[in-house]
GUKOLDREN-427490 format. One record per residue (C-alpha): x, y, z. Coordinates in steps of 0.2 Angstrom, whole numbers, padded with zeros to 4 digits, always signed. Example, Ala and Ser with C-alpha at 12.3 -4.5 7.8 and 13.67 -1.06 7.14 Angstrom:
BEGIN
+0062-0022+0039/+0068-0005+0036/
***
This chain:
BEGIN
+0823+0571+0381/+0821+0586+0388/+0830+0597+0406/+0848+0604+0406/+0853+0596+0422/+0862+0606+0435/+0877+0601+0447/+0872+0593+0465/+0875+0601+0480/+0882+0588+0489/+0895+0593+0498/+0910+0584+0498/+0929+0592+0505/+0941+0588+0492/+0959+0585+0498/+0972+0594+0485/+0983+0582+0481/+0976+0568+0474/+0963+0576+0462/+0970+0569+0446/+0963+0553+0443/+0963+0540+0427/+0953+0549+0412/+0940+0533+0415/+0931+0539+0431/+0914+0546+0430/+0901+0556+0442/+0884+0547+0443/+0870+0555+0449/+0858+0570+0444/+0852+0585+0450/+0839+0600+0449/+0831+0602+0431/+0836+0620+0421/+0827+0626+0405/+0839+0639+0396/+0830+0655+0387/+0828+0641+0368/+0828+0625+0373/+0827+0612+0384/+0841+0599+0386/+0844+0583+0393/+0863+0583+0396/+0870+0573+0411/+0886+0562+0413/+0888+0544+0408/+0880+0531+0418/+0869+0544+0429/+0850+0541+0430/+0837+0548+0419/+0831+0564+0419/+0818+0569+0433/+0802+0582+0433/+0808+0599+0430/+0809+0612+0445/+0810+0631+0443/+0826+0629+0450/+0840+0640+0444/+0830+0648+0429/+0837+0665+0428/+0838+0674+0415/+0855+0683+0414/+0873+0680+0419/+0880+0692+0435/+0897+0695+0440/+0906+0696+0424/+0923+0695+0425/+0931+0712+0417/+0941+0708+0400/+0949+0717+0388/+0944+0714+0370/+0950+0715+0353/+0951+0708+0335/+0960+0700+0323/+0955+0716+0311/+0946+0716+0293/+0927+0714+0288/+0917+0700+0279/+0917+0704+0260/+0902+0700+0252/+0904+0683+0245/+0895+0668+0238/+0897+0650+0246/+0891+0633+0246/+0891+0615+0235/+0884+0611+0221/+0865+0615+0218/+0864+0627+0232/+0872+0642+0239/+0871+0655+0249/+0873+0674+0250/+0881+0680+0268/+0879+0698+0268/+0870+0704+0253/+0872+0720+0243/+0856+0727+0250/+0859+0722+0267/+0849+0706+0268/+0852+0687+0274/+0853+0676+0258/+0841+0662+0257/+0849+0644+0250/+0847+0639+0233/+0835+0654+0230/+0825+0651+0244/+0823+0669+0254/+0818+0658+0269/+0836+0657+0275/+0830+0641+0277/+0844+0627+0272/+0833+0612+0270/+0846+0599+0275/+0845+0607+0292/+0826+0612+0295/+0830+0614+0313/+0845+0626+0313/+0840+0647+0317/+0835+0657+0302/+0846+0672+0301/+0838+0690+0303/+0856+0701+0303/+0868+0701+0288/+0886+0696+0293/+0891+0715+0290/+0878+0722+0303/+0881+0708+0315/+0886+0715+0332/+0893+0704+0344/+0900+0704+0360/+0909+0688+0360/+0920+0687+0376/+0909+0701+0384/+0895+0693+0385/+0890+0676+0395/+0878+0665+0384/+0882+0669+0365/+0875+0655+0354/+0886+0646+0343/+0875+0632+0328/+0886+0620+0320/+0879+0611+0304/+0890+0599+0300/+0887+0584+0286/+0890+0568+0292/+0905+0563+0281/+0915+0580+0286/+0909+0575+0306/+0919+0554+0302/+0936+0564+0292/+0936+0577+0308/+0933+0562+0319/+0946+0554+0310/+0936+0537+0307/+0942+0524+0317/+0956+0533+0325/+0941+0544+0334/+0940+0541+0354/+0942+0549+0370/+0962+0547+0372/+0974+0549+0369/+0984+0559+0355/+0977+0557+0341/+0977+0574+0339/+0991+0581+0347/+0992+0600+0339/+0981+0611+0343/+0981+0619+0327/+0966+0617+0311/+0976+0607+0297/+0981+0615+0282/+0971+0622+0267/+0973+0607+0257/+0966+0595+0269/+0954+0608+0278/+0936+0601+0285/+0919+0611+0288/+0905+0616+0293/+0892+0620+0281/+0886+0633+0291/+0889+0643+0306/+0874+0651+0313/+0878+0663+0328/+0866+0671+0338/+0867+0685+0352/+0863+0684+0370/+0850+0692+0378/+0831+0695+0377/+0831+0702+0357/+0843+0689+0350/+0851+0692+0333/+0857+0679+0320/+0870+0679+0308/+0874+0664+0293/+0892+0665+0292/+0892+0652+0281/+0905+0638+0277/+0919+0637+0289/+0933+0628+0295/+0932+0616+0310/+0942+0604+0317/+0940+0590+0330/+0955+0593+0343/+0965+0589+0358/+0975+0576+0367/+0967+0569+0385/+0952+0579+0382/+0950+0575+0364/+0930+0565+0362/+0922+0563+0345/+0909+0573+0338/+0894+0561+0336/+0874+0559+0346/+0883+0556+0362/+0899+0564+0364/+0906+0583+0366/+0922+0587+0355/+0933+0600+0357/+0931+0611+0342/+0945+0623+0331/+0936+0634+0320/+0945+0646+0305/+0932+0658+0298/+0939+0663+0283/+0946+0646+0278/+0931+0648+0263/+0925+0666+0264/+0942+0676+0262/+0945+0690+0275/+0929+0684+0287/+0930+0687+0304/+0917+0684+0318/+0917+0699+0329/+0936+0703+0323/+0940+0684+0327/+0948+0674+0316/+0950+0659+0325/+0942+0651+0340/+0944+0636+0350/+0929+0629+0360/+0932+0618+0372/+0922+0607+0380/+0928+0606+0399/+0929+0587+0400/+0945+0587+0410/+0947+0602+0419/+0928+0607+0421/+0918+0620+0416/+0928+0633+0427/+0947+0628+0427/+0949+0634+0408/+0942+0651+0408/+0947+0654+0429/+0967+0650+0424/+0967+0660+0410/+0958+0676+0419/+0969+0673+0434/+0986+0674+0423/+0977+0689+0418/+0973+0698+0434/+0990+0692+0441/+1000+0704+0427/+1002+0690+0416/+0997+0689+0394/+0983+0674+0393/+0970+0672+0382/+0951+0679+0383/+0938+0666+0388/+0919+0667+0389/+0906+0654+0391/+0894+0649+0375/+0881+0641+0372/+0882+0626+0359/+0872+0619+0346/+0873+0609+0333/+0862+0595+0319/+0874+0580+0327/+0864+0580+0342/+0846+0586+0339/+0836+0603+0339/+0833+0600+0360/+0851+0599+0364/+0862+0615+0370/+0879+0611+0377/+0887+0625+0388/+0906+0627+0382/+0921+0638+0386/+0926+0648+0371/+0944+0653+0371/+0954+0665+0360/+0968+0655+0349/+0986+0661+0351/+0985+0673+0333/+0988+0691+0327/+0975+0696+0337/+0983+0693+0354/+0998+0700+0349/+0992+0717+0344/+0982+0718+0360/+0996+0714+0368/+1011+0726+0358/+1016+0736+0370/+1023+0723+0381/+1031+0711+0368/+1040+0731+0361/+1030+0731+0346/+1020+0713+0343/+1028+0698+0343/+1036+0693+0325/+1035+0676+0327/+1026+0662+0337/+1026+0643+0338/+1014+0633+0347/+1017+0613+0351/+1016+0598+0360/+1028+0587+0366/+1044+0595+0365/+1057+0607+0371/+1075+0615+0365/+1084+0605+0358/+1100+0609+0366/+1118+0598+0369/+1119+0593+0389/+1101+0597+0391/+1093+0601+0410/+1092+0595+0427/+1111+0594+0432/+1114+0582+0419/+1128+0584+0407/+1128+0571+0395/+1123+0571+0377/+1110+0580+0366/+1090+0580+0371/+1077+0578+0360/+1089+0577+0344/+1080+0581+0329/+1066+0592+0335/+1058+0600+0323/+1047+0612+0332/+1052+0630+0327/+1056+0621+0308/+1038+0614+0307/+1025+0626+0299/+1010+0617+0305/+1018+0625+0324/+1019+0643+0316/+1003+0655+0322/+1007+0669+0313/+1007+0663+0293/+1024+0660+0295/+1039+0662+0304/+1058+0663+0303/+1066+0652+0316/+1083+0660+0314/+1085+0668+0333/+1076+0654+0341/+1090+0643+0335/+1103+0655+0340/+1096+0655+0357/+1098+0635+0358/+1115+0636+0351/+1118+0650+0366/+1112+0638+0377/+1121+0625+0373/+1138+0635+0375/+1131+0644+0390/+1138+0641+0408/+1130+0628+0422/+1127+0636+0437/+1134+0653+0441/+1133+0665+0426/+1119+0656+0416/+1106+0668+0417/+1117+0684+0413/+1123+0674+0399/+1106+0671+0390/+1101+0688+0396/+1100+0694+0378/+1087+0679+0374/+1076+0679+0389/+1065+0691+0396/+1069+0687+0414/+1056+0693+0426/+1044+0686+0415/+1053+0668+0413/+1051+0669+0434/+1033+0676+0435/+1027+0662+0422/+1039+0649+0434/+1028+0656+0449/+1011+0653+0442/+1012+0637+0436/+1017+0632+0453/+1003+0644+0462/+0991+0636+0449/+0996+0622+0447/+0996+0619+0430/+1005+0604+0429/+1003+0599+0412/+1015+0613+0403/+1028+0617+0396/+1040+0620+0411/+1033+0601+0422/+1028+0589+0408/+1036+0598+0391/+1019+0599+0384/+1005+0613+0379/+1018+0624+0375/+1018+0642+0366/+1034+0652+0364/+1034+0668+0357/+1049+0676+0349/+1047+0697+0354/+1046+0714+0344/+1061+0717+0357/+1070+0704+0352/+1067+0690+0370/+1057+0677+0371/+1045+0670+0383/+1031+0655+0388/+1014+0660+0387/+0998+0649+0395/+0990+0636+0384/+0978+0622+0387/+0979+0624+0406/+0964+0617+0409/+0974+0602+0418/+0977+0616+0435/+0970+0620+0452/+0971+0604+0459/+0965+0590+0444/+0984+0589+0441/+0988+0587+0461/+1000+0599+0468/+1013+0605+0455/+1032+0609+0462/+1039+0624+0458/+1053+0616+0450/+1053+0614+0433/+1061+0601+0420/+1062+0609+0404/+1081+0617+0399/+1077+0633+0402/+1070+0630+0420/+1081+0617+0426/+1100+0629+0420/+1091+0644+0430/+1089+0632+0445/+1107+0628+0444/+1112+0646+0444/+1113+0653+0464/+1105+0671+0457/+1094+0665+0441/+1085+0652+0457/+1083+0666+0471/+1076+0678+0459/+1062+0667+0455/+1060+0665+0474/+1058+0683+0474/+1047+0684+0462/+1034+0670+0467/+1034+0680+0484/+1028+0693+0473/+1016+0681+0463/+1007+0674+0481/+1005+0691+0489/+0995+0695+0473/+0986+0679+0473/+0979+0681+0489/+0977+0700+0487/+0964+0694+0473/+0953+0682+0484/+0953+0669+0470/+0938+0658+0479/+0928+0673+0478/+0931+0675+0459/+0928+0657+0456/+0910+0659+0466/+0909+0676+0454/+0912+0662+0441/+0900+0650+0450/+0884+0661+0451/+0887+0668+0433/+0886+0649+0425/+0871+0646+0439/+0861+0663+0432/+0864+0655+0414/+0859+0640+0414/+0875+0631+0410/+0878+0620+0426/+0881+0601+0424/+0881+0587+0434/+0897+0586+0445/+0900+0605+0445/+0896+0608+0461/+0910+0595+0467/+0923+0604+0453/+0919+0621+0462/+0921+0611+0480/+0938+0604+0474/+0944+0621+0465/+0937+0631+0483/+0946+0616+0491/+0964+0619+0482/+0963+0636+0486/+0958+0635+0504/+0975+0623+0507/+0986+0633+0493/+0985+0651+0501/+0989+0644+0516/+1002+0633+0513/+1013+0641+0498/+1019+0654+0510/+1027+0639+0520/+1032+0630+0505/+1041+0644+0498/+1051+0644+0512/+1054+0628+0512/+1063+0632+0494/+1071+0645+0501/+1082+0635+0514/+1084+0621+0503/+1074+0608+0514/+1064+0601+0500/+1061+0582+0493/+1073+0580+0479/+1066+0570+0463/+1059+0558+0461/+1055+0560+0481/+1040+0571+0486/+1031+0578+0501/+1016+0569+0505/+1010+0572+0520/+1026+0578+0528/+1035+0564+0522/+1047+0562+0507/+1040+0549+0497/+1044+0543+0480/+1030+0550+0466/+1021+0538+0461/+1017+0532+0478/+1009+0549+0485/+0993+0547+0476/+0977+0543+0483/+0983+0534+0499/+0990+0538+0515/+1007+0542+0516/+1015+0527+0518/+1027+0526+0535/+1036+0510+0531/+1050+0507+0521/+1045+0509+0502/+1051+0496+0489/+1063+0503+0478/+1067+0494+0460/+1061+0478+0469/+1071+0481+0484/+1069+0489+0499/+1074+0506+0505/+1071+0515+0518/+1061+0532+0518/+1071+0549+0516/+1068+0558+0532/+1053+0570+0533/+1054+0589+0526/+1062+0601+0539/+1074+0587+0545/+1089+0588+0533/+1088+0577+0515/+1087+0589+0505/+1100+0596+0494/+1107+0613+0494/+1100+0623+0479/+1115+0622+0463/+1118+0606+0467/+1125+0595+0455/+1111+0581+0455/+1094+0583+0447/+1081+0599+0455/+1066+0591+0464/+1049+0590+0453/+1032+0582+0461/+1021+0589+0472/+1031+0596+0489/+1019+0604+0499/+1013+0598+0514/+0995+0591+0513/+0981+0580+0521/+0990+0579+0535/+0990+0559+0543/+0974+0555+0537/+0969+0547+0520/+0970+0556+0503/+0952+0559+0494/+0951+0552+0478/+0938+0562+0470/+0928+0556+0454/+0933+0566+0436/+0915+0569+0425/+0916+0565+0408/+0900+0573+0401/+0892+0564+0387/+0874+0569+0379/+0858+0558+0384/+0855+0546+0373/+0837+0548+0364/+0824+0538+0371/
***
């Protein structure tokens, strides 16, 4: 046990479509050896060979190119309180200024975890740039029968839903940590206890357990046990492990919605420690600001005054009579719960009494011409569009618009609602290329609707002008070096940043003609795509070459729709269901690269 070991340098050209691939793949392979400014680490992927001698390689000691962010809190200050089970406690911030010891012990020390920091800064003087800096460090001590119920015994695994809200559970069946112990970046490092705090175990494909050889995605509530408790003005956190989308595609999307005039999340990279896995063992993570009061005040001006309320869910959509997509038939998704459910609720709690005018509105509103004036009232427009526009620039294929899933709503100071990013880690190629189309009510009625359709082609005109006036493949090398200066590479990086540079490289070039191609309504209609220049059914475009001979259908045959550009393609407003699938022309005739997906695991100990 011993090296962090980087990402290879192999280099490999990725094709864009085609980069989703089953959950099961894995990288092999190692690569140079890093040792991090406190420990040294032996973190590759599943089935890749041991460790080798370490090199000098990579060993700098500070991050470069930081991304510009804004910052903010979620407001009030730890009060001085007294915590822990029976037979010990511990005093977080002290009347005299101090760092309380455990069970009287003025160490610091908690004995059942010898190998955890000692804290030098009480919680009160504790400064902390936490999505400012690159390299914070976050120590988990967790007991083993909290780490099984967060696991959820048995039902524990890598996929799939076992934990399907993204939320900590309630106070009445809240999990811990016994201690948090975070310490700063840089070359005179600073620690603070803060104690006993809630964590959780979370997420759907990218859900692993917490044990010696696995990385989970972790929730945390800090002021779950020490009322008012905030780390660095942050309530709650969400660190994410990067098993599906990478290291980069979590922090990149949300910086990118960001930069291209849209709200998102903060995101930083942290370093990752914990008792589960062993006092050598630092796992780099993405730490991402949760969807709470913080995020709203920073972002007040723009919702006209905060945003009252604000659900967050998996899963589902409006539940509204005739539903989407042309159809006209009878109510969708009858019985959802979403805006009634408080586990959705971020904001303590919420009144659901305009959301559910808005579905009744769209039940009564108009198909086709009229629709969008007639939610006008509900909807912030221009925003609905510009979120439409990123989803298909990024590709963020698993949201709320293209798979009814990862889904934020927020109900405005001003009275309209609108989508915000979450969990788009699944983007920039791991999902393939993503239509512009979109299923969910409110995407599919605006697609019916001549004006509400030609306005989001206006404003994703808008949305790739600004996408390639930003240079994204330089930011993702900014990106690239700053996790290379850390420390924090892993095996099978170097392959995500090829097929993320990859995406890019076809996606700049190539939504300009797509666009278009929405424009004169000479697209692949659902459930037809275009693969290659061909319209071919979904689930066929994946991984292979486009196929040229008829394509069985239902267990018949049926010949292929003719290619984009000549004719097959239904007129925008059209009374059959809105194309959704990948339609931009990629890969040309050759094959499609499947790529390998890295599921990163620890080593196990010799």
């Amino acid at each position: 046990m011993g090296m962090l070991q980087l990402g290879s340098r192999g280099r490999v050209r990725l094709s864009l479509l085609g980069l989703f691939v089953a959950p099961g793949a894995l990288a092999l392979g190692c690569s140079d050896d890093v040792t991090n400014h406190y420990y040294t680490n032996n973190y590759y992927t599943e089935g890749g060979a041991p460790p080798e001698q370490p090199s000098t390689a990579g060993k700098t000691a500070s991050g470069a190119g930081k991304a510009p962010v804004e910052l903010g809190g979620e407001g009030g200050m730890p009060a001085v309180v007294e915590i822990g089970g029976a037979g010990a406690s511990t005093i977080v911030g002290g009347a005299d200024g101090g760092v309380g010891g455990v069970g009287g012990d003025a160490s610091g020390i908690d004995p059942r975890y010898p190998d955890a920091p000692v804290a030098n800064t009480a919680v009160a003087d504790f400064a902390l740039d936490i999505f400012g800096t690159v390299g914070n460090r976050y120590w988990f001590a967790v007991s083993d029968e909290q780490r099984t119920a967060m696991n959820g015994g048995d039902q524990g695994g890598v996929c799939c839903f076992q934990d399907g809200l993204y939320t900590p559970g309630g106070s009445g069946k809240a999990n811990w940590v016994d201690h948090l112990w975070v310490t700063t970046a840089g070359e005179d490092p600073q620690t603070a206890d803060y104690g006993k705090v809630q964590a959780k175990v979370v997420g759907q494909y990218s859900r692993f357990p917490w044990d010696e050889h696995n990385i989970p995605n972790l929730n945390i509530d800090a002021d779950q046990f020490v009322d008012g408790q905030r780390i660095a003005g942050y309530e709650h956190l969400r660190f994410s492990n990067g098993q599906r989308g990478s290291i980069f595609r979590d922090k990149m999307a949300y910086d990118l919605y960001r930069m291209l005039d849209y709200p998102a999340p903060l995101a930083t990279w942290a370093w990752v420690q914990s008792n589960v896995w062993g006092p050598d063992v630092s796992i780099p993570y993405t730490l991402v600001e949760r969807y709470k009061r913080t995020f709203c005040d920073r972002y007040a001006e723009l919702f006209g005054g905060g945003c009252p309320n604000m659900w967050e869910y998996a899963g589902s959509d409006f539940n509204v009579v005739g539903g989407g997509g042309g159809g006209k038939g009878g109510p969708i998704f009858v019985g959802n719960d979403a805006f009634d459910d408080p586990n959705n609720c971020q904001m303590g709690k919420c009144d659901s009494t305009r959301v559910k005018e808005l579905e009744a509105k769209l039940s009564e509103a108009p198909y086709g011409e009229g629709f969008k004036a007639a939610v006008a009232d509900y909807i912030d427009w221009p925003m609905f569009h510009r979120f439409q526009c990123l989803s298909w620039a990024l590709s963020t294929g698993d949201d709320t618009l293209h798979n009814s899933n990862n889904s934020v709503l927020v109900e405005r100071a001003d009275g309209k609602f609108q989508y915000l990013p979450y969990s788009i880690d699944l983007s920039m190629g791991s999902w393939g290329h993503v239509a512009l189309q979109g299923q969910n009510v409110l995407a599919t009625r605006c697609q019916e609707d001549p004006t509400c359709w030609a306005d989001t082609l206006t404003m994703c005109e808008d949305v790739v002008n600004d996408l390639t006036a930003l240079d994204p493949k330089a930011y993702l090398q900014t990106l690239y070096d700053t996790l290379d200066a850390n420390g924090m590479l892993r095996p099978g990086d170097e392959v995500n940043r090829q097929g993320i540079d990859q995406y890019f490289t076809e996606a700049l070039a190539q939504l300009p003609a797509e666009l278009e191609m929405y424009k004169s309504g000479t697209y692949c209609e659902y459930p037809y795509v275009n693969c290659g220049g061909q319209c071919i059914l979904e689930w066929d475009c994946s991984c292979v070459p486009p196929p040229k001979d008829p394509i069985l259908v239902d267990g018949g045959v049926k010949a292929a729709p003719p290619p984009i550009g000549a004719g097959g393609a239904g007129a925008v407003g059209g009374g059959g269901p809105i194309g959704v699938g990948g339609d931009m022309p990629i890969g040309g005739d050759g094959p499609i690269v499947c790529p390998t997906m890295n599921a990163y695991k620890i080593a196990p100990t010799p």
